[in-house]
C-alpha positions as CSV (number, residue, x, y, z in Angstrom):
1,X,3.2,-2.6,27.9
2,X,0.0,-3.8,29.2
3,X,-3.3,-4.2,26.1
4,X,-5.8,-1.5,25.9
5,X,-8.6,-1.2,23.7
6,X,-8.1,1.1,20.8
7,X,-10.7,2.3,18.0
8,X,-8.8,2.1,14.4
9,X,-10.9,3.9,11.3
10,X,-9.5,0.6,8.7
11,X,-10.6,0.9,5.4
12,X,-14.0,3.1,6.4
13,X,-14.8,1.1,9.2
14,X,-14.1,1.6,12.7
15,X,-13.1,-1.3,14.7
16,X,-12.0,-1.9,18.4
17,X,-8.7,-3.6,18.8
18,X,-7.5,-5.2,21.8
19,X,-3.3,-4.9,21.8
20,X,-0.4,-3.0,23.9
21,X,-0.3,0.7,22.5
22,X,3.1,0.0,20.7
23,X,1.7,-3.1,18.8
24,X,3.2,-2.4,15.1
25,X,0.6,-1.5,13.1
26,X,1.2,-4.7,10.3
27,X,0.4,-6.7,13.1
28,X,-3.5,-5.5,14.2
29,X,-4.0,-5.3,10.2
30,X,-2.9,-8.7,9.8
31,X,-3.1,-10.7,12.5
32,X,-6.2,-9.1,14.7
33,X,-8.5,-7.9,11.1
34,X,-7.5,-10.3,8.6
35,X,-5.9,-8.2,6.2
36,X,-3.7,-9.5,4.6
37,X,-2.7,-6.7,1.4
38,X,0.1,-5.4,3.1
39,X,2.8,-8.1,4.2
40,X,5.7,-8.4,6.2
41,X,8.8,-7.9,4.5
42,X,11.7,-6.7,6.4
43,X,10.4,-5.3,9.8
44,X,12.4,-2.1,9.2
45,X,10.5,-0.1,7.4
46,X,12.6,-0.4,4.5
47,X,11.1,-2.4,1.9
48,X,7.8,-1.1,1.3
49,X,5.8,-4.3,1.5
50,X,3.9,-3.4,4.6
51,X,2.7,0.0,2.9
52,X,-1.0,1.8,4.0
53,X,-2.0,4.9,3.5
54,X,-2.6,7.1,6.9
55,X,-4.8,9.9,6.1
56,X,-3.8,9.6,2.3
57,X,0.0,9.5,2.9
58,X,1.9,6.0,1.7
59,X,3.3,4.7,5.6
60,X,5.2,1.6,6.6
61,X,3.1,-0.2,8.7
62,X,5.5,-2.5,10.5
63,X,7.2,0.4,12.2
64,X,4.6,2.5,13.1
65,X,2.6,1.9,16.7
66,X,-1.3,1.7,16.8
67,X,-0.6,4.3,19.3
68,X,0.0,6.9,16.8
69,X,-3.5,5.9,14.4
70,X,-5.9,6.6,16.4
71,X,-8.1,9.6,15.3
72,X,-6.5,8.9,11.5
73,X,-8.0,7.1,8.2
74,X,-5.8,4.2,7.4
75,X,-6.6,2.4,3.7
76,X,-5.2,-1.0,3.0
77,X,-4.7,-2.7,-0.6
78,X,-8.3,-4.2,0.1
79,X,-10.0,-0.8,0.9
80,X,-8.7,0.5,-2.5
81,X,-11.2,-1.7,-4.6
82,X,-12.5,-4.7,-5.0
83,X,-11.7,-8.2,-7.3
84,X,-15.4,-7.0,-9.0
85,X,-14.3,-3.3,-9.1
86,X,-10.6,-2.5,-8.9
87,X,-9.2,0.7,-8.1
88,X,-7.8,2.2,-11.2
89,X,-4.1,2.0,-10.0
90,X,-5.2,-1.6,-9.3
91,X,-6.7,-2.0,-12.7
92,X,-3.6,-0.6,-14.3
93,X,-1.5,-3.2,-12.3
94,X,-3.5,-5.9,-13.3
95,X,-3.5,-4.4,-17.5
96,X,0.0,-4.3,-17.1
97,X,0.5,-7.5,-15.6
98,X,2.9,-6.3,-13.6
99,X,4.1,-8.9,-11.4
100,X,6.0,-11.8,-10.8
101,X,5.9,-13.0,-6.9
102,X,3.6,-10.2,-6.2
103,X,5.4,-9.9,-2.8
104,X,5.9,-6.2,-3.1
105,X,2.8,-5.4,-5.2
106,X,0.8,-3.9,-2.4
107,X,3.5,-1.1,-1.2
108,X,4.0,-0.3,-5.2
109,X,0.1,0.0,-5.5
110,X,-0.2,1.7,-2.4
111,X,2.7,3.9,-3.1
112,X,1.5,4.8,-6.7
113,X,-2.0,5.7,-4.9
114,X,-0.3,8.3,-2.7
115,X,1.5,10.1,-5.3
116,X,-1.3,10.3,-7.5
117,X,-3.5,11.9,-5.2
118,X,-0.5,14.5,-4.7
119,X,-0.2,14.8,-7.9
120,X,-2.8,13.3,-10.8
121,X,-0.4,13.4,-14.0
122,X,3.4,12.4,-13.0
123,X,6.5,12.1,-14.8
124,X,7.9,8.7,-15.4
125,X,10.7,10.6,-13.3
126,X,8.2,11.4,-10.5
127,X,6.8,7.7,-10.9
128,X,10.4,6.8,-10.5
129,X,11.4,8.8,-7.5
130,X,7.9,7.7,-5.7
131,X,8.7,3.8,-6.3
132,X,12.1,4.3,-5.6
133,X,12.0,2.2,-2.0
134,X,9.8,-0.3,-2.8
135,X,11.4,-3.4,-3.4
136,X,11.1,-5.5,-6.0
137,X,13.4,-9.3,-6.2
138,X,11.8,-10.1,-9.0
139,X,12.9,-7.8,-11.6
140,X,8.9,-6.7,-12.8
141,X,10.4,-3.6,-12.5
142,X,9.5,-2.1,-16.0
143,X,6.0,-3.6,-15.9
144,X,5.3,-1.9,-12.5
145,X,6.9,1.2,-13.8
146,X,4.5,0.8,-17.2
147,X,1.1,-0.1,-15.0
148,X,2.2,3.5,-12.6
149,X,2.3,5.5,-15.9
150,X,-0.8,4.1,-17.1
151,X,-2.6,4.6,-13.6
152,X,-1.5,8.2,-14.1
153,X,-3.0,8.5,-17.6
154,X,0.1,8.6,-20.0
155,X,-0.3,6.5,-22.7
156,X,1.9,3.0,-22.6
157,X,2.3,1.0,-25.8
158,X,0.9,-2.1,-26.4
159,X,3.1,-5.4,-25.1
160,X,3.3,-8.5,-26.3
């Protein structure tokens, strides 16, 4: 396909990017916008490491064309907060130390994000099922679960 010029709404901003209509999505964030929260993990839309949120729904950027953003709101890991003034999913993550790598820390923060703006007081079951493919190789599994439940407001005991 030959380039065209596209406007993307990224993080608030609207910006003009120059690539063929079914440039993945990962790609403009990444390599065209310097953005480099979500990352390339599998290219299959399988392992949640590319996540964003399109119009407040958790999406796998690596699979989805530029084509189909126009018009919509996409949110990366940086448009969420900021080092100075995390997001409160972010701050939970951070409270909970709840990684290892941090490979797969932005789809688990961006999918945790999604669900609570469905839905503002989860289940750990809920947390569970929302998480559920996101990747992890690590094995930070219970502290991501922990920093979730915490974003969501349950009470998670002290660690050592």
């Amino acid at each position: 396909m030959t380039q065209s010029t596209m406007r993307l709404t990224v993080n608030g901003k609207s910006c003009d990017v120059d690539a063929a209509p079914d440039t993945a999505l990962l790609y403009v964030l990444r390599n065209d916008l310097a953005l480099n929260g979500p990352k390339y993990g599998c290219g299959l839309g399988e392992c949640g490491a590319c996540a964003v949120l399109i119009d407040g729904e958790a999406a796998r950027s690596c699979v989805i064309p530029i084509e189909g953003c126009a018009g919509r709101d996409i949110v990366t890991l940086e448009g969420l907060g900021s080092r100075e003034h995390p997001d409160l999913v972010q701050e939970a993550f951070i409270r909970e130390q709840a990684a290892q790598c941090g490979y797969c820390l932005n789809g688990m923060i961006i999918s945790t994000k999604a669900l609570l703006s469905r839905n503002a007081h989860p289940s750990e079951a809920e947390v569970l099922e929302a998480l559920r493919y996101n990747l992890c190789r690590c094995g930070a599994h219970i502290e991501i679960i922990r920093a979730a439940m915490r974003a969501a407001g349950h009470a998670v005991e002290a660690h050592d």
